[in-house]
N, C-alpha and C positions, 0 to 999 in steps of 0.2 A: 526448287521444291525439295524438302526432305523428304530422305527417301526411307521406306517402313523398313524397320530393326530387322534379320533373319536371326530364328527361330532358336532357340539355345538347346539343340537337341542332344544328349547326354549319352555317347555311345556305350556305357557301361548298363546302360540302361536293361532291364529282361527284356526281352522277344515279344511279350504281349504287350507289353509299354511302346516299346519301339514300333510294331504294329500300328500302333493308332497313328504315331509321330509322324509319318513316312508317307501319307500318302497324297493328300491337297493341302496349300498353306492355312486355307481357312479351320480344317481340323487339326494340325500341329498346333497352331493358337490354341485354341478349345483344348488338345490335350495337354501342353506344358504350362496352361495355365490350371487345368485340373491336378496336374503332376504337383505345381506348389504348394496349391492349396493342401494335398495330399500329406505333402510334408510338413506342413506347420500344424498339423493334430499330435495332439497328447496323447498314448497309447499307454492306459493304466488301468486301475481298479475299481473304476467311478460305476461300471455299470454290474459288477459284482458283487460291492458294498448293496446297491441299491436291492439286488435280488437277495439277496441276506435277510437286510432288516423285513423286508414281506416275507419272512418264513425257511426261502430254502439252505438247505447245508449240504448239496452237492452239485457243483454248478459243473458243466461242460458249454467250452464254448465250441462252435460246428464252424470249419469252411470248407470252402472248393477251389481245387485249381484244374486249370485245363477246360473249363467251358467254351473260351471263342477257339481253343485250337482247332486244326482242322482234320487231326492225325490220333488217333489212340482214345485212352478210357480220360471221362472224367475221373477227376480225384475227390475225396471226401476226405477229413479228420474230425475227428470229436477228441478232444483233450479236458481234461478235469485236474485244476491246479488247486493245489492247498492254499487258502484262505490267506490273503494279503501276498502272494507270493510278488515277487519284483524280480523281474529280468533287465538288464539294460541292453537297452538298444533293440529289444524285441518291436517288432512295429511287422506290419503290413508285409509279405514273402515276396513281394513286385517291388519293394524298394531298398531290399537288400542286397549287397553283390553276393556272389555265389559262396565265397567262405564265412564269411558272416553268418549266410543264411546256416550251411552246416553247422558252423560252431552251435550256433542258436538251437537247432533243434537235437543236438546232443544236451545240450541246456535243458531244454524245456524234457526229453526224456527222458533225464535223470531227477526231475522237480515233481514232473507229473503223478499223481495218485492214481491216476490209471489216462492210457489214451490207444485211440482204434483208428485203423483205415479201412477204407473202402472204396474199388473203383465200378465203374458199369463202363462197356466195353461199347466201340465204336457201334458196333451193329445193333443194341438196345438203343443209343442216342436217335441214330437210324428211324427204327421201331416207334418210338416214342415222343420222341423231339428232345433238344438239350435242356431243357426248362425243366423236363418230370426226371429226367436221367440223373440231373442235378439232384434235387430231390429224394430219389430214388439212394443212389450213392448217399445222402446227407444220412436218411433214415438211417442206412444198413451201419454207417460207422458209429452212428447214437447206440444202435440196437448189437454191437458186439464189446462197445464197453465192459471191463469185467465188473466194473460200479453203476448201479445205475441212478443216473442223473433225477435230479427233481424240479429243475430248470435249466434251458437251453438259453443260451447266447449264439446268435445266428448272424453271418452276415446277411443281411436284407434280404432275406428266406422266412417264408413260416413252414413247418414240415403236419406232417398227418400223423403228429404223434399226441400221448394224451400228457405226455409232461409238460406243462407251463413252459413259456416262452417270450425272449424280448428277440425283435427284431430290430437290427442297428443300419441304418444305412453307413456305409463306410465304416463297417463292425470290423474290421481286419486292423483298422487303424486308430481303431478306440479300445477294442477290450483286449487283456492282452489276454483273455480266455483265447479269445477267434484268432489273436494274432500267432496267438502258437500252436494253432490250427493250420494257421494259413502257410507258417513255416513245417511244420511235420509233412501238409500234403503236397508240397511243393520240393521240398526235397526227396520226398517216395520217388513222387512224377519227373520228374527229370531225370534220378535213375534209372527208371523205366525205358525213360525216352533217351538215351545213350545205351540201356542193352537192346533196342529193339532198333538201333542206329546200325549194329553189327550185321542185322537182319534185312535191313533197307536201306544201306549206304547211299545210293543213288541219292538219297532226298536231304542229307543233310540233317536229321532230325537233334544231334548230341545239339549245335548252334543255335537252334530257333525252338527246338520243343516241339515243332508241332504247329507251328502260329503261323500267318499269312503272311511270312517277311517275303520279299523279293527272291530271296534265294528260292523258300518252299516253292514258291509260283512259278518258280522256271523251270523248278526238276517239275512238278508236278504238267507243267506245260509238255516236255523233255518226253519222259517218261511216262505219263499217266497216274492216278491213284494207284494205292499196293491197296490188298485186303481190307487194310484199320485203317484206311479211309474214311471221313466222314461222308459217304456219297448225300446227304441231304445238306450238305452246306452249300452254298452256291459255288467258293471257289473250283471245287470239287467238280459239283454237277456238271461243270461247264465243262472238264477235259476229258479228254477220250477215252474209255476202258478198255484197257488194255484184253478182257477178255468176253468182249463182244461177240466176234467174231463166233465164241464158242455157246452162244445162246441160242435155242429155240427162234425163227424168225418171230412170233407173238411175242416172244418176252424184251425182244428191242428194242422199243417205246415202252418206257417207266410210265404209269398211268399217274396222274397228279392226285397229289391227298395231302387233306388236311386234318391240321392236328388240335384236340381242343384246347 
């Protein structure tokens, strides 16, 4: 009987790619078959063009990095490119290696006619859930723009703003508005998450970012959460705080809640 192929898992791969790879054969399938797919999109000006001829002349495209981590702020970019611009090799921040990605986003901020960041911090994710924090973040990086946009480009987001909007599923890897979005906020957030590595050594964060790799799950095991913790993600919930101990006996059972 032949026996089924293993998995061509791509150790160059980011942290949150790798994340999905890693953990039952049936979702490795699922995800290196989504990983291909991934790469054979065209990452151009088709959905740019398209908001043009309906009128508008200042387009920003919006992404996010840092949503499934488990450790620190999401991230937000809004970028606004001159008309027809072309980068090569700009595509999607998750299927870049790391110098690439740099090079790229000194690219894209030498190109840009204007572009903005924005993070919201583990304890509003907390607060809110990662769905609105997303969100939240997306708005604030649209809303410090020094230009303001007259249509958004959004990865598969609509946001609660009054500017007109396309939402693209797999917008990171179609417009290179989002894609070089998705590069600006992904090289912020990695910075971040190697100076704030300094600060919490123990977990290993400069390697994995933040993401549920094995490593994170052991110190987090090891150790417990730090502060920027996401205590509402499950991994999280599950291991021990470290400062229990120092609560109110009422406040030691978290009371369950939902988010709408």
């Amino acid at each position: 009987m032949a026996q089924t192929a293993e998995p061509d898992l791509d150790l160059k791969l980011e942290p949150e790619v790798l994340a999905e790879q890693i953990s039952e054969e049936e979702t490795v399938s699922a995800a290196t078959r989504k990983l291909r797919m991934l790469r054979s999109l065209v990452c151009g000006n088709k959905y740019e063009k398209a908001a043009r001829q309906r009128g508008a002349t200042c387009i920003a495209g919006v992404d996010e990095v840092g949503r499934g981590s488990l450790f620190g702020p999401v991230v937000a970019a809004a970028v606004i490119l001159p008309p027809d611009t072309r980068i090569r090799g700009l595509r999607d921040s998750k299927q870049l290696l790391r110098e690439d990605r740099e090079r790229l986003a000194k690219v894209v901020e030498r190109k840009a006619l204007a572009l903005a960041i924005a993070e919201v911090d583990a304890e509003t994710i907390d607060r809110v859930n990662i769905y609105q924090a997303t969100r939240i973040a997306m708005a604030s990086a649209v809303g410090r723009l020094p230009l303001a946009p007259d249509h958004l480009l959004i990865d598969a987001m609509r946001l609660d703003l009054e500017c007109t909007q396309t939402s693209i599923i797999y917008g990171d890897s179609l417009s290179i508005s989002i894609a070089a979005a998705s590069v600006i906020a992904k090289v912020y957030r990695d910075g971040r998450m190697r100076e704030l590595d300094l600060e919490y050594p123990q977990y290993g964060l400069a390697s994995h970012k933040g993401y549920s790799t094995p490593q994170h799950l052991a110190a987090l095991d090891k150790h417990g959460p730090s502060p920027l913790h996401r205590k509402s993600f499950s991994p999280v919930a599950q291991t021990t705080l470290p400062w229990d101990n120092l609560l109110p006996v009422e406040d030691e059972t978290c009371p369950s809640a939902s988010f709408a």
